[in-house]
C-alpha positions as CSV (number, residue, x, y, z in Angstrom):
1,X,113.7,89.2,-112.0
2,X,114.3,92.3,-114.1
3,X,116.3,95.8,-112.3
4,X,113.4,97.9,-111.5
5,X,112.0,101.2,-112.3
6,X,112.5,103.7,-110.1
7,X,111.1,106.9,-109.9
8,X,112.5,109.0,-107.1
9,X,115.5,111.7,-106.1
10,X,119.1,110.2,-108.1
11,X,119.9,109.1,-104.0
12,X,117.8,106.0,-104.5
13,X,118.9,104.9,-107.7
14,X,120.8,102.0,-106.2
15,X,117.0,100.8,-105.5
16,X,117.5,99.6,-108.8
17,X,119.1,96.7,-108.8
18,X,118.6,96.7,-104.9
19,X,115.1,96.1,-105.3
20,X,115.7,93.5,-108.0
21,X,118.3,91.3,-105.8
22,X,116.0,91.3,-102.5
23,X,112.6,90.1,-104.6
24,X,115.2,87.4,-105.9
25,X,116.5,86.4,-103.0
26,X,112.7,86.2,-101.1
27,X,111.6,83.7,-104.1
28,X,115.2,81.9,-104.0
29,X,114.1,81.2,-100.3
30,X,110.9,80.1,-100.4
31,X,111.9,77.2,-103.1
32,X,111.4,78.6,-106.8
33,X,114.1,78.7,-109.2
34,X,115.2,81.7,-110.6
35,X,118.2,83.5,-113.1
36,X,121.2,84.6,-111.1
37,X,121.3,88.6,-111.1
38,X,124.0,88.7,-112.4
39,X,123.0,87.1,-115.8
40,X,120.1,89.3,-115.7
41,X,122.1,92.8,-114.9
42,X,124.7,92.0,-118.0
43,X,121.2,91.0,-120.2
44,X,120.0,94.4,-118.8
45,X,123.1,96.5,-119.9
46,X,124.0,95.0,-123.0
47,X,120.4,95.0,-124.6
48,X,117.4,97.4,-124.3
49,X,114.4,94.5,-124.9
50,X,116.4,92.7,-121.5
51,X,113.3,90.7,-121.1
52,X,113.5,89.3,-124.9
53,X,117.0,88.6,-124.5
54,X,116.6,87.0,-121.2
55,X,113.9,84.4,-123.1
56,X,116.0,83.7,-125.8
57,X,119.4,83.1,-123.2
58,X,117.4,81.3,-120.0
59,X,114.6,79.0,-120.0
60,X,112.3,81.3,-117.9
61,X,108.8,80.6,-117.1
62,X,107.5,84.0,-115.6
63,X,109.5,87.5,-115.7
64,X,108.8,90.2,-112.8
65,X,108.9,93.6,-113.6
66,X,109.3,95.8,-110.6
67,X,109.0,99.6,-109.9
68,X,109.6,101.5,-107.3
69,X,107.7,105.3,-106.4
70,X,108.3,107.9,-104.3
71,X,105.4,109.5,-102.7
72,X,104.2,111.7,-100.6
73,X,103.5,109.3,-97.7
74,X,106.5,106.8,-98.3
75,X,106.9,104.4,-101.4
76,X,104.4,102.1,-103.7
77,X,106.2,99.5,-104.8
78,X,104.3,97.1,-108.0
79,X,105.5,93.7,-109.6
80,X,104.4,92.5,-112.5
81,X,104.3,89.0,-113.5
82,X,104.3,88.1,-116.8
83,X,103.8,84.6,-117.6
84,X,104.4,82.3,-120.6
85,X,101.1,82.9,-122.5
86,X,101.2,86.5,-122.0
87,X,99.1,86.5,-119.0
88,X,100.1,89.4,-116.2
89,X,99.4,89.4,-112.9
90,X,100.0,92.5,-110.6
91,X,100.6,92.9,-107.1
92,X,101.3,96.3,-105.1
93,X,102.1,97.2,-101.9
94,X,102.3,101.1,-100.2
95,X,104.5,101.3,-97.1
96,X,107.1,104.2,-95.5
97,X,110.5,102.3,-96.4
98,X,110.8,101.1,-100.0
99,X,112.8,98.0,-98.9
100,X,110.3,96.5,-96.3
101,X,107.3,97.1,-98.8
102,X,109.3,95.7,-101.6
103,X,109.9,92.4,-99.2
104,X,106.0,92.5,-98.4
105,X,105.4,92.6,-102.3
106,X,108.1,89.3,-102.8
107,X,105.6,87.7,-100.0
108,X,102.5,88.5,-101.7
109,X,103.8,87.9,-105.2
110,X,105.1,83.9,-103.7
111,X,101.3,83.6,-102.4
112,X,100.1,84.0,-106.0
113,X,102.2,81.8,-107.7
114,X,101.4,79.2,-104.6
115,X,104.5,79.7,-102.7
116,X,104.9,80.5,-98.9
117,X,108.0,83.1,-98.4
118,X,110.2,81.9,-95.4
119,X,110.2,84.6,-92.7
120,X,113.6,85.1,-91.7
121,X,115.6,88.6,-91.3
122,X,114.7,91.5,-91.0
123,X,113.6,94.2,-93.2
124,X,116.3,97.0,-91.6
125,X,119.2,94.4,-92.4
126,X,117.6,93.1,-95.7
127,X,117.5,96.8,-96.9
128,X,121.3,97.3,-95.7
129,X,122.3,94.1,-97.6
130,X,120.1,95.0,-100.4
131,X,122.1,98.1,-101.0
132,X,125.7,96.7,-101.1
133,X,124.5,93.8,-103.0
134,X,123.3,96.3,-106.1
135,X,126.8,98.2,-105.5
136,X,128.0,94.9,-106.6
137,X,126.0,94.0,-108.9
138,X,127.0,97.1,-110.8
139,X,130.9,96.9,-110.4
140,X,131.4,99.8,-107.8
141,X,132.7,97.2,-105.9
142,X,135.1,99.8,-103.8
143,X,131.9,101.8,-102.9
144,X,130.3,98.0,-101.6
145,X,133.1,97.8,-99.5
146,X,133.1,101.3,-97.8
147,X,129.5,100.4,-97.1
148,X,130.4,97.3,-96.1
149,X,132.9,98.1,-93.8
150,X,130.8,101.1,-92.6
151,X,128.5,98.9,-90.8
152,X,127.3,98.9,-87.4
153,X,128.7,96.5,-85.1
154,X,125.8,94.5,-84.7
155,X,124.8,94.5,-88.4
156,X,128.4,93.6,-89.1
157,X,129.1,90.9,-87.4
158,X,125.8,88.8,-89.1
159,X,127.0,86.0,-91.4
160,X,125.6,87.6,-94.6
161,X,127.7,90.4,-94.3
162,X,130.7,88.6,-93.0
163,X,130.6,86.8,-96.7
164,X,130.0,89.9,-98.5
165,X,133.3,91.1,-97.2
166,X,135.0,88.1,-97.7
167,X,133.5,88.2,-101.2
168,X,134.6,92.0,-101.6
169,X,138.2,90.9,-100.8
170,X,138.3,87.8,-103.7
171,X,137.1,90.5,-106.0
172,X,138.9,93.1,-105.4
173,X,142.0,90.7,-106.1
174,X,142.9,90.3,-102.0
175,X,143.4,87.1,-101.9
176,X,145.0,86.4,-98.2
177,X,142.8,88.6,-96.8
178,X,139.8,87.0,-98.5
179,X,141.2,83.5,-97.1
180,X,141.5,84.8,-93.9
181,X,138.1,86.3,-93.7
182,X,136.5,83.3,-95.1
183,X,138.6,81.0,-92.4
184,X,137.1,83.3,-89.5
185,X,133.2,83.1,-91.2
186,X,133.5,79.0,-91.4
187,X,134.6,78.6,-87.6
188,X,131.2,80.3,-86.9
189,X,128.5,78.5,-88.8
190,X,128.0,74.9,-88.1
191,X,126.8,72.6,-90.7
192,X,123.5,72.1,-89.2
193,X,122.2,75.8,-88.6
194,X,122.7,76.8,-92.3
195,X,124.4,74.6,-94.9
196,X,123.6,76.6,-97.6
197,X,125.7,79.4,-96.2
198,X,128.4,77.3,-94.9
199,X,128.7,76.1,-98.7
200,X,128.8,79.4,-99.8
201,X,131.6,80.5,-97.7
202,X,132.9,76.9,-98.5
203,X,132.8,78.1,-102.7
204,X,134.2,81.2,-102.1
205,X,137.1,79.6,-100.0
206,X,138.1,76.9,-102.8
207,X,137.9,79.5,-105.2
208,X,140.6,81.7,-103.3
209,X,143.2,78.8,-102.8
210,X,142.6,78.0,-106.4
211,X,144.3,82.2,-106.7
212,X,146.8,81.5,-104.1
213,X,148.3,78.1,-105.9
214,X,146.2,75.8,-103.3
215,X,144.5,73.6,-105.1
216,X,144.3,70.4,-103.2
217,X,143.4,72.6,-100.3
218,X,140.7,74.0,-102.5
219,X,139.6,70.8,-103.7
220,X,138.8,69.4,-100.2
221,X,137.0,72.7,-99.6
222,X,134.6,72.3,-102.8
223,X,134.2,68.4,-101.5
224,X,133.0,69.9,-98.3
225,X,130.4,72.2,-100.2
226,X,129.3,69.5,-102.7
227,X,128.6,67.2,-99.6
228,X,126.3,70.5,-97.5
229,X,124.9,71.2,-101.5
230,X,123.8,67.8,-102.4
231,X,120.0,67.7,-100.5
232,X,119.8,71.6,-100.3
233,X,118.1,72.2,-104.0
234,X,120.8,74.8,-105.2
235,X,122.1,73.7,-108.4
236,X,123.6,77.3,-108.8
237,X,126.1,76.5,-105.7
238,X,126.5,73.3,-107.2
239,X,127.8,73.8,-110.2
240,X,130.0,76.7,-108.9
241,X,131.4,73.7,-106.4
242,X,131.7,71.3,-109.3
243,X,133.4,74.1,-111.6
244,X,135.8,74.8,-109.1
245,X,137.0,71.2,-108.3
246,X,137.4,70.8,-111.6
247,X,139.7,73.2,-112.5
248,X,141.2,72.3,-108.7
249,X,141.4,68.5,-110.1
250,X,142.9,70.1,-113.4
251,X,145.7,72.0,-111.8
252,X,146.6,68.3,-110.3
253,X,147.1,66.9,-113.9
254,X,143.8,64.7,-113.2
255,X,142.0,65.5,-116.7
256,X,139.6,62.7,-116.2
257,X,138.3,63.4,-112.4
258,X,138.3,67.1,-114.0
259,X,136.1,66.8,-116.7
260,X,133.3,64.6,-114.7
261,X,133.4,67.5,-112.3
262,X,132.6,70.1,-115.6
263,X,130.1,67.8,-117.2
264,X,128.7,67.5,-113.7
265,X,128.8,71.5,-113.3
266,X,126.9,71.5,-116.9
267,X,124.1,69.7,-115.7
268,X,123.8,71.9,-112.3
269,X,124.3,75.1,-114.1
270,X,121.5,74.4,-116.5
271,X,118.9,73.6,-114.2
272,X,119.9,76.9,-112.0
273,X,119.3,78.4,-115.6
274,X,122.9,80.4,-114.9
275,X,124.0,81.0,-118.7
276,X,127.1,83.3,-117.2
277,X,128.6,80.1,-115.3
278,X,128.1,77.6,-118.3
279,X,130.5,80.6,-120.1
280,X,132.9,80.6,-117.7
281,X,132.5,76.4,-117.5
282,X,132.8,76.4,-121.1
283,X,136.2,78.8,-120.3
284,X,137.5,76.6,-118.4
285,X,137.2,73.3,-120.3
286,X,139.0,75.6,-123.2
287,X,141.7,76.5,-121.0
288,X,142.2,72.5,-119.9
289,X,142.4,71.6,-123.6
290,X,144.7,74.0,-124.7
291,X,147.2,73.6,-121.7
292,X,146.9,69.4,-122.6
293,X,147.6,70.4,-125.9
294,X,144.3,69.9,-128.0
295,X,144.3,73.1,-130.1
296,X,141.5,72.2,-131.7
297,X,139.0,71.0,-128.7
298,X,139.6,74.7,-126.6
299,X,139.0,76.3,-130.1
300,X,135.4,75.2,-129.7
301,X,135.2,76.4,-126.2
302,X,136.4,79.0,-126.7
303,X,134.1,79.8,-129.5
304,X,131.2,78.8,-127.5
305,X,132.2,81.0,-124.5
306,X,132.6,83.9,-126.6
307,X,129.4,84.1,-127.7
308,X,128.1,83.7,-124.6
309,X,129.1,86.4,-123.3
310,X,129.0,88.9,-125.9
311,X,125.1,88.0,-125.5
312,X,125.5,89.0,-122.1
313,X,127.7,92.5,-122.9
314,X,130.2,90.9,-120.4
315,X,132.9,92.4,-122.2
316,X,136.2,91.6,-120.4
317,X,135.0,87.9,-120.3
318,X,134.0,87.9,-123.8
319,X,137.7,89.5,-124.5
320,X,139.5,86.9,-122.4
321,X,137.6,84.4,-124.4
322,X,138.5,86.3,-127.8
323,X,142.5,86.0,-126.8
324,X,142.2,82.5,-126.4
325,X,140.5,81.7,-129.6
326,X,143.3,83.8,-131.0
327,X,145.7,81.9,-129.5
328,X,143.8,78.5,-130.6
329,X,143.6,79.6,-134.3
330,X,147.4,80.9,-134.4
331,X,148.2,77.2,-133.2
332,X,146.4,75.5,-135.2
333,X,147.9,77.4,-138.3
334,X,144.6,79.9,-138.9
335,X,145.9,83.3,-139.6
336,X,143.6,84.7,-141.5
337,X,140.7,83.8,-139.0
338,X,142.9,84.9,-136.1
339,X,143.4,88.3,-137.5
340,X,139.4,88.6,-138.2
341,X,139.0,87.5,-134.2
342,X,141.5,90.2,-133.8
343,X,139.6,92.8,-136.0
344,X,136.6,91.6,-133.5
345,X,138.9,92.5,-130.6
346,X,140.4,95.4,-131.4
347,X,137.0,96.9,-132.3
348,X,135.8,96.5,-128.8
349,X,138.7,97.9,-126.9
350,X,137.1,100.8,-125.4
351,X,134.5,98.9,-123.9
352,X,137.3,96.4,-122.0
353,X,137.4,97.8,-118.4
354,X,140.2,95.7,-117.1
355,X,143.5,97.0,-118.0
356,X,145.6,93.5,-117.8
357,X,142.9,92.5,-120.2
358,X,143.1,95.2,-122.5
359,X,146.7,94.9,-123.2
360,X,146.7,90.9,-123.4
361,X,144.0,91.4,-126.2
362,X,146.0,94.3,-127.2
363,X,149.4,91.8,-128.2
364,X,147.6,88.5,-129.2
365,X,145.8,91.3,-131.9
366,X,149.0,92.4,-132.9
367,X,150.5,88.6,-133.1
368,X,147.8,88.3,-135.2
369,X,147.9,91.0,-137.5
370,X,151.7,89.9,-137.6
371,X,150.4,86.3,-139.1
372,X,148.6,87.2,-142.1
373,X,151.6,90.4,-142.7
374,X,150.4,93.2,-141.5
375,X,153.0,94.1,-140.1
376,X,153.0,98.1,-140.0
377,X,149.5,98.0,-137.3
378,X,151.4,94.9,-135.2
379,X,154.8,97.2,-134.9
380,X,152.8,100.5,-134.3
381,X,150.9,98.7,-131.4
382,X,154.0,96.3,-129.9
383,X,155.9,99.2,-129.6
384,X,153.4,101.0,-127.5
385,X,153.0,97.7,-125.2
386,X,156.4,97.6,-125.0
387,X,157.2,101.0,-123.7
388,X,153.7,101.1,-121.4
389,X,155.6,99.6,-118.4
390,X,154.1,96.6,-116.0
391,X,150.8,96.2,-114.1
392,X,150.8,95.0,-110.4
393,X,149.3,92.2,-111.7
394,X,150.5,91.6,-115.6
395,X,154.6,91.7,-115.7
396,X,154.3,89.8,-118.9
397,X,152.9,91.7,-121.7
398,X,155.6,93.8,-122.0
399,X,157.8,91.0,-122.0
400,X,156.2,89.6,-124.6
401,X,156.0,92.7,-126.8
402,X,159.5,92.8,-127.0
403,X,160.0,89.2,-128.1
404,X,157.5,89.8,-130.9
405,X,158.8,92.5,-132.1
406,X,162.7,91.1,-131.6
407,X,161.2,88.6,-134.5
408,X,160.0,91.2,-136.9
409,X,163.3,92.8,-136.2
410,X,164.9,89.4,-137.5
411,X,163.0,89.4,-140.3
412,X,163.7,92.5,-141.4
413,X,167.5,91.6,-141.1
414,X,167.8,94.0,-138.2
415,X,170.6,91.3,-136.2
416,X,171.1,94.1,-133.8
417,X,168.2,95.3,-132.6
418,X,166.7,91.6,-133.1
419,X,169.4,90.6,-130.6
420,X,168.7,93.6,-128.1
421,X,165.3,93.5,-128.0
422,X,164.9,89.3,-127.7
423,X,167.4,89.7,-124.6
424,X,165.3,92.0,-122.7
425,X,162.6,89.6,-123.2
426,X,164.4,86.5,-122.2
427,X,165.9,88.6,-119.2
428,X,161.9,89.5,-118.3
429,X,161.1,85.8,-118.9
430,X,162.8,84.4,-115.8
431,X,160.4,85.9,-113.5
432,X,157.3,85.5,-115.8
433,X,157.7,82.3,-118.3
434,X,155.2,81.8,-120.8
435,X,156.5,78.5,-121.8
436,X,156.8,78.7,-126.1
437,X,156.7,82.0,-126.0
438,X,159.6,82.0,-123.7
439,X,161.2,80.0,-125.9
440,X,160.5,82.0,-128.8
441,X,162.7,84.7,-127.1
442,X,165.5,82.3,-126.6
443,X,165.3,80.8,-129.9
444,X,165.2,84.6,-131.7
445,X,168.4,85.9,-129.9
446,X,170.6,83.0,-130.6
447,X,169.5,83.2,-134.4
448,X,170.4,86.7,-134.1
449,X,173.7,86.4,-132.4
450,X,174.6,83.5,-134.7
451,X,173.6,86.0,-137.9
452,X,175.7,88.6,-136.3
453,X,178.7,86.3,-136.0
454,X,178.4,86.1,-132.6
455,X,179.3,82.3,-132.0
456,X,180.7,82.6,-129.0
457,X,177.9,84.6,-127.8
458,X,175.2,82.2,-129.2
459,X,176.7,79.3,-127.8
460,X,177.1,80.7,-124.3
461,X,173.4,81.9,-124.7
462,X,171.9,78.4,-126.1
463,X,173.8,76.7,-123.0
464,X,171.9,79.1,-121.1
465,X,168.8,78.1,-122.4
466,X,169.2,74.5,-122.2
467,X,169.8,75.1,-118.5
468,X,166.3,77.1,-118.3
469,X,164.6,74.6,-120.8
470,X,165.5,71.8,-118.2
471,X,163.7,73.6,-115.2
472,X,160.3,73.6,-117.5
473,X,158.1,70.6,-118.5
474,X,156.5,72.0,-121.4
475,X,156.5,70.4,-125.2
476,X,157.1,73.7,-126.5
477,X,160.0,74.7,-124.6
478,X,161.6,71.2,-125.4
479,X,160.7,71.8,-129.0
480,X,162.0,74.6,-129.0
481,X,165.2,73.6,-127.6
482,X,166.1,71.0,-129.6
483,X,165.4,73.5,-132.4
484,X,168.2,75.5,-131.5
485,X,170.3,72.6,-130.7
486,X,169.7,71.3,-134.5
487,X,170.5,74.9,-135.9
488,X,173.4,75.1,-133.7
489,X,175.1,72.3,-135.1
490,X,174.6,73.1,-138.4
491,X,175.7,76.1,-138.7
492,X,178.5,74.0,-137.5
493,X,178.7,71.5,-139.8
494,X,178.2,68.8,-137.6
495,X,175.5,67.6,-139.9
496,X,174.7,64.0,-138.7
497,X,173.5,65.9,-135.2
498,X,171.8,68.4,-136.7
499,X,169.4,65.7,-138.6
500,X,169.0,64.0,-135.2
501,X,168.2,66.8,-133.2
502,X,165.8,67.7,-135.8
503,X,164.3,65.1,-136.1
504,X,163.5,64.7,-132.4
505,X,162.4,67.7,-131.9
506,X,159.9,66.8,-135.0
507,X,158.7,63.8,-133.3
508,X,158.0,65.9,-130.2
509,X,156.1,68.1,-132.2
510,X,154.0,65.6,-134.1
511,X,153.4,63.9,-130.7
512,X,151.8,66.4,-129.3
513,X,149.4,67.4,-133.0
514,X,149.8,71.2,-132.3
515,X,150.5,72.3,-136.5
516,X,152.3,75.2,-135.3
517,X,154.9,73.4,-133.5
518,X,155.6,70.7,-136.2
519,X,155.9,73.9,-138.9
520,X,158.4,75.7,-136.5
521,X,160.5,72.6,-137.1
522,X,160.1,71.2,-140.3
523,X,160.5,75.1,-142.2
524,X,163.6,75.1,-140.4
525,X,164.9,71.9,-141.0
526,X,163.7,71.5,-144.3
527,X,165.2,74.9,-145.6
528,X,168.7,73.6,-144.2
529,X,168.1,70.2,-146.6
530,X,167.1,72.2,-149.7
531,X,170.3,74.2,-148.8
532,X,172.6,71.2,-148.6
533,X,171.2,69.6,-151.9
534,X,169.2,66.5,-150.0
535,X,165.9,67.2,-151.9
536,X,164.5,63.7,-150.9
537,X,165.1,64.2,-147.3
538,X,163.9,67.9,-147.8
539,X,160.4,66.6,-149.8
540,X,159.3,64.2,-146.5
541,X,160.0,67.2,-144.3
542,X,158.2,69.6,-146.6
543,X,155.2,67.4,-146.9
544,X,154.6,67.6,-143.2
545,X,153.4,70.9,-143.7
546,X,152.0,71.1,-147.4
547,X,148.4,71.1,-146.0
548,X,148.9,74.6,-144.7
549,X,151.0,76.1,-147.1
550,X,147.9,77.5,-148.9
551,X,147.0,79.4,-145.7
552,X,150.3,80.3,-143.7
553,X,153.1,82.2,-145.3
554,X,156.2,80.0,-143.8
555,X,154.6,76.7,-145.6
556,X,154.4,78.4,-148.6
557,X,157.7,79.9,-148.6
558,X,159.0,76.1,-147.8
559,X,157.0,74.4,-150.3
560,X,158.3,76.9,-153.1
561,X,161.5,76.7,-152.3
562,X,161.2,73.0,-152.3
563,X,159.5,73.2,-156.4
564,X,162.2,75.4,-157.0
565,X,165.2,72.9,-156.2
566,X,163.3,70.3,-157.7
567,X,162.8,72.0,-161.1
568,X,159.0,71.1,-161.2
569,X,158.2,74.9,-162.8
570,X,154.0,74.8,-162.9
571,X,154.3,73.5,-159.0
572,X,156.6,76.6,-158.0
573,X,154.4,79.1,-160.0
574,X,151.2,77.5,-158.6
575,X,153.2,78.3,-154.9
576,X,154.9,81.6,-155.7
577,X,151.8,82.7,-156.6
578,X,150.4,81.1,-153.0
579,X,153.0,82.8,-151.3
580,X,152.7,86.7,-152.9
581,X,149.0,86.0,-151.7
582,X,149.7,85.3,-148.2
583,X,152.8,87.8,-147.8
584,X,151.2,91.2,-147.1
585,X,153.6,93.7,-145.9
586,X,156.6,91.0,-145.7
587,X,159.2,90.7,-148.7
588,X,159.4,87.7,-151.0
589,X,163.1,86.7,-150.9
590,X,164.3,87.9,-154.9
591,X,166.7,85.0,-155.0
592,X,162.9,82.9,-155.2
593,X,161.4,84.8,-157.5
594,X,164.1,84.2,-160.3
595,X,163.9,80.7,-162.3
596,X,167.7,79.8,-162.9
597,X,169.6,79.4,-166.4
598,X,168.4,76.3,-167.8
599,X,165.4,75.5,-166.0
600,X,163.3,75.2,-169.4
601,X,165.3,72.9,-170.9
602,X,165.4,70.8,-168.0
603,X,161.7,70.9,-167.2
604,X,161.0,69.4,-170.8
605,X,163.4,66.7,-171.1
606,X,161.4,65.7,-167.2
């Protein structure tokens, strides 16, 4: 069902989608299966041939065209039907209120295709729905709710619009009230008089615990749903229900009883032809492999989400999606891709409405352009996030702005302001963890401290650490624990527990596959064994990472150093010249550049 074609005063232009959403929900009702409007509104905004582009995203049978006309005895209202052969079919209906005769045209248009419409409402409150319904549809979701709320008592205390406000309040991020008004719409609609509703209300329930940390509570609601859903012929609600308990199952660390729910919520939205959902479902399986640590699985997802919706134009979706492929490829040790997903990103920043959104895209970009070295965009736009001050609902990014930039600052050999900026982070991290990236913070002001000659300072400020670190239950944080731990006591000669703690925080790394972890560990461990002299022990901790030194500067700069100490002089020009290639903006340490007194005569007598 395409938005229709209106022709009247600008005062009826909400007849546009208005129109569109009432024909839908007349043929919903009477049995036939047909796109979510929301799939069709994005198809509609992002593309000019929407009925093309809604072919080539949904497997439609028919597409109705409607339009609406003012005249001078009330409003003609046409639909045409367009089938799959190209065969068209018209119907058109005059009347005095453009909602009633664009109900009476849904009826006659279901008596063509052999359908009988099910008479129930009426057209007053249809055309009253009708109108907040397209208000949502189109985002102006605070103008929906002064309609909403503008009702008359009798038209607002009908079910339909009891959900609609309880729906209102979910979206517009009011989570308790949106509990509370779903609680008070379920205590007044029994199973038997309408399931379909009561499952709806049910959804929208689960979906708020899921916001308010609920999620057993939520689970039992989607049950509930699933168990009205199951005879009703809604595969739309369905997989909504199956969605949500899965990421409600998820939440519960039960991976398995969550991803029957999603490949359950696959088949459902499919056959309800709801391409937005299997997004959001693909989403969501992303977001499960990543936190479970499978880089590579949510990378897929991801992938597959993004494009999605970027068919769609839904752009804060499709930038949500973007920051998590980012994340995925900076994981899994692909800068260069990152910083072209980031390229992607940062082109489309204008059209990303939500501002927590905007700047989350706005740092992983910037952690990405920091990857592959360039380093003068990621400064330029980490300083801005870092300075822009917190959103009600985003205390992080600026958080995390600091810590990034506290570890170009340490880079640079800027101890200081290294050590300054990576303890406002930390401070900033202990109301809003991030897990590694948390750690990162910890990790980069007791380097800093230590390079300072701050030891009593690092110390106190590693113990302080471990103390967080034991509160979390993340791999990263315990990697990155240990890592400071194994630094710690070297830089304190206590050699022996250095190489332990090194080495257990390698195993923890290479337990859980994520490449980025295990190259945190082994470039720092293996640059303290080419220091000491240990080039055998240096050459298995090296080789953990040799796959990626052709691809991420850290690797490289280990695996030259590595050729260097070992006086193998075509393998360290083969890898000075990898790293010069993969250093952008950053400095190649001189000290690696030079070959030592010597080294010819040695490399022939090998």
């Amino acid at each position: 069902m395409l938005p229709a074609e209106v022709a009247a005063d600008p005062d009826w232009g909400w007849l546009r989608l208005g129109v569109m959403e009432l024909i839908a929900d007349r043929m919903h009702g009477a049995g036939l299966s047909v796109v979510p409007s929301d799939n069709v509104v994005a198809l509609a905004h992002a593309a000019p041939d929407a009925e093309a582009k809604l072919r080539a995203a949904a497997d439609v049978r028919w597409v109705v065209t409607p339009s609406a006309q003012r005249t001078v005895g009330g409003w003609r209202v046409r639909l045409a039907l367009q089938g799959p052969d190209r065969d068209r079919r018209e119907v058109e209906v005059h009347g005095a209120d453009a909602t009633a005769a664009a109900r009476d045209a849904a009826d006659r248009l279901l008596a063509v295709l052999g359908a009988t419409a099910v008479q129930d409402g009426s057209p007053s409150a249809d055309a009253y729905l009708a109108r907040i319904r397209a208000l949502m549809l189109a985002g102006q979701l605070e103008s929906a709710r002064t309609l909403a709320d503008a009702a008359a008592p009798d038209a607002a205390s009908t079910p339909e619009l009891r959900l609609l406000r309880a729906q209102l309040a979910f979206s517009g991020g009011r989570f308790e009230d949106a509990r509370a008004a779903f609680d008070a719409l379920l205590e007044t609609i029994a199973e038997a008089d309408d399931p379909v509703l009561r499952g709806r209300a049910l959804n929208g329930r689960g979906a708020t615990l899921i916001r308010l940390d609920a999620p057993a509570a939520a689970e039992r609601d989607f049950d509930a749903a699933l168990r009205l859903l199951g005879h009703q012929g809604e595969p739309a609600l369905a997989g909504q229900a199956y969605t949500g308990r899965g990421v409600a199952r998820a939440l519960q660390d039960r991976d398995r009883d969550a991803r029957d729910d999603f490949a359950r919520a696959r088949i459902a939205l499919g056959l309800a032809g709801d391409t937005l959902a299997l997004a959001r479902l693909d989403s969501n399986e992303g977001a499960l492999n990543a936190q479970r640590g499978r880089p590579a699985d949510a990378l897929a997802s991801f992938v597959g989400a993004a494009d999605r919706f970027e068919r769609f134009g839904a752009m804060d979706e499709w930038a949500g999606a973007m920051v998590n492929q980012i994340q995925a490829q900076l994981a899994l040790l692909q800068p260069a891709r990152a910083a072209a997903a980031a390229d992607r990103l940062d082109a489309q920043n204008e059209r990303i409405a939500n501002r927590s959104t905007q700047r989350l895209a706005a740092y992983w970009s910037a952690h990405a352009w920091m990857s592959v070295g360039r380093l003068t965009e990621a400064r330029t736009r980490l300083a801005a996030l870092a300075e822009a001050g917190e959103l009600a609902d985003d205390t992080a990014v600026p958080m995390l702005a600091r810590g990034a930039l506290a570890r170009l600052a340490l880079a640079d050999g800027q101890m200081q302001n290294a050590a300054l900026l990576s303890l406002q982070a930390v401070d900033a991290a202990a109301s809003t963890p991030r897990d590694g990236l948390s750690g990162d913070a910890w990790l980069t002001l007791i380097r800093a401290q230590r390079r300072q000659g701050q030891s009593a300072d690092a110390a106190a400020a590693l113990q302080r650490f471990t103390q967080w670190a034991g509160t979390q239950v993340s791999p990263a944080v315990a990697i990155r624990t240990r890592l400071a731990q194994a630094e710690a006591a070297w830089s304190e000669q206590r050699r022996d527990d250095a190489d332990r703690t090194y080495a257990d925080a390698l195993g923890i790394a290479e337990r859980g596959s994520i490449p980025a972890d295990v190259a945190a560990v082994a470039v720092s461990w293996g640059e303290a064994l080419i220091e000491r002299g240990d080039l055998e022990t240096a050459s298995a901790v090296a080789g953990r990472v040799a796959n990626w030194a052709g691809s991420e500067f850290s690797c490289a700069l280990l695996q030259a150093r590595l050729y260097r100490a070992l006086g193998h002089l075509d393998a360290w020009r083969e890898a000075m010249d990898q790293v010069h290639r993969l250093a952008g903006e950053r400095p190649v340490p001189s000290a690696l550049s030079a070959r030592p007194d010597g080294w010819v005569a040695a490399a022939v007598t090998r």
